[in-house]
C-alpha positions in Angstrom: 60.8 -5.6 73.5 58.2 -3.2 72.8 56.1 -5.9 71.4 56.4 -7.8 74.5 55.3 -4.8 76.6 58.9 -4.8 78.0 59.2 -1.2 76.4 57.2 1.7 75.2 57.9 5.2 73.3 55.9 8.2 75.4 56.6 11.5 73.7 59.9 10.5 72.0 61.1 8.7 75.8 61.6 5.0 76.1 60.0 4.4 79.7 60.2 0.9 81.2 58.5 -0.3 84.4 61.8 0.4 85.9 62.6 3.8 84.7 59.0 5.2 85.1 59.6 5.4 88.7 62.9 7.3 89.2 64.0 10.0 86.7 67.4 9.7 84.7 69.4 11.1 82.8 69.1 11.0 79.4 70.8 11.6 76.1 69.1 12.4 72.1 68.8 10.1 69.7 68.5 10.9 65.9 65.8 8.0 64.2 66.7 7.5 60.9 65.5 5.8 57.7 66.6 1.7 57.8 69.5 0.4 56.4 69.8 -2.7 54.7 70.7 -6.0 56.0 71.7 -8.2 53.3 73.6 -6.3 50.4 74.9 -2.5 51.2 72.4 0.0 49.4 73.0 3.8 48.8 71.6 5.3 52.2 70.5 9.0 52.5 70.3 9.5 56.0 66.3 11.4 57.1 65.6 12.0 60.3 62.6 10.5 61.4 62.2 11.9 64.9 64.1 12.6 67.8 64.2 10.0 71.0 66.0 10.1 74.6 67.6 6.8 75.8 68.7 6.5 79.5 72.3 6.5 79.8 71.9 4.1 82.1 71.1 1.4 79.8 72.7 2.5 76.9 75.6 4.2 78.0 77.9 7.4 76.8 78.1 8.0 73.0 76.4 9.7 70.1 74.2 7.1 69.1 70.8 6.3 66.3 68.1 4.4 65.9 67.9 2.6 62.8 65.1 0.3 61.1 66.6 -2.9 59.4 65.7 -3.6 55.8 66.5 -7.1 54.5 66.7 -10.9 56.3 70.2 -11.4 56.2 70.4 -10.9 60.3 67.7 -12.8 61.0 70.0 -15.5 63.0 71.0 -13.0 65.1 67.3 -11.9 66.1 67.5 -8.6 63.8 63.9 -8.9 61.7 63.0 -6.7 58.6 61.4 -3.7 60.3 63.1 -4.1 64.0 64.4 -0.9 65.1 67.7 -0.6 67.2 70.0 1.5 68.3 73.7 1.6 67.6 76.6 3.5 68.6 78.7 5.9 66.5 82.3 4.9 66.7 85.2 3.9 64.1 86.7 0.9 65.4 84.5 -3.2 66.1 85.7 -5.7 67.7 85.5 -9.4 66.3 82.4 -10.3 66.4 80.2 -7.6 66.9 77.4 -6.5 65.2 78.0 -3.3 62.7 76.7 -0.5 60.5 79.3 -0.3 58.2 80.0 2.3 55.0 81.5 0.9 51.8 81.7 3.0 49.1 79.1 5.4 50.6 76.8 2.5 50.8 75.5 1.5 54.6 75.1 -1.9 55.4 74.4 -4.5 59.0 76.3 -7.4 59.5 78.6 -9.5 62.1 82.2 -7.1 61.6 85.2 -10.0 61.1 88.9 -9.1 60.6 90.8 -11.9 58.0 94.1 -12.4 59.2 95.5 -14.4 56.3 94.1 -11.7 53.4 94.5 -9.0 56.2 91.0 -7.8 54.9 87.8 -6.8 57.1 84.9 -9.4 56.5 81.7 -8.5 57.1 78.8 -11.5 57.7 75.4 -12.0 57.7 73.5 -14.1 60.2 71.2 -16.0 58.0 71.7 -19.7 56.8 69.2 -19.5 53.7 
């Protein structure tokens, strides 16, 4: 969105043409290093910089901005190097779209729930 000049960063702030005009309240963000997309990889968590998203748009929560590593969730518009932001919380529903820890080890992908092995599954979003 950035790229498309839908968004832009001023001093740690994402400002749109929309929230420029009226202020709002706001909440911190932590940006940290990426986290990978395909396989999970042993993540040590550095804090880039600190931002403000509008609870307005993003809603209540302790939440990050992360930078995705890897192709695997390219089908579901997440590019190597895209930044987003995600929400701390410990359950998903089927379907969404998850930072997950296994084994210490942080990893993106679609979160699933297996009824027959009664196992989580999680899955990419690339057909290579």
């Amino acid at each position: 969105m950035n790229n498309r000049g839908m968004l832009s960063c001023h001093n740690g702030e994402i400002v749109t043409e929309r929230t420029s005009k009226i202020p709002l309240l706001t909440k911190p963000a932590v940006v940290l290093e990426s986290v990978y997309c395909d396989i999970p990889q042993l993540e040590e968590e550095y804090i880039e910089e600190y931002v403000s998203l509008p609870v307005s748009l993003f809603g209540e929560g302790e939440f990050y901005i992360l930078r995705a590593n890897g192709d695997s969730m390219i089908g579901a518009g997440i590019n190597s190097g895209d930044m987003f932001a995600i929400r701390k919380q410990s359950t998903a529903s089927e379907g969404d779209i998850v930072v997950a820890l296994v084994d210490n080890e942080s990893t993106l992908n679609r979160f699933f729930f297996d009824t027959e092995s009664r196992c989580i599954r999680l899955h990419p979003e690339n057909k290579k």
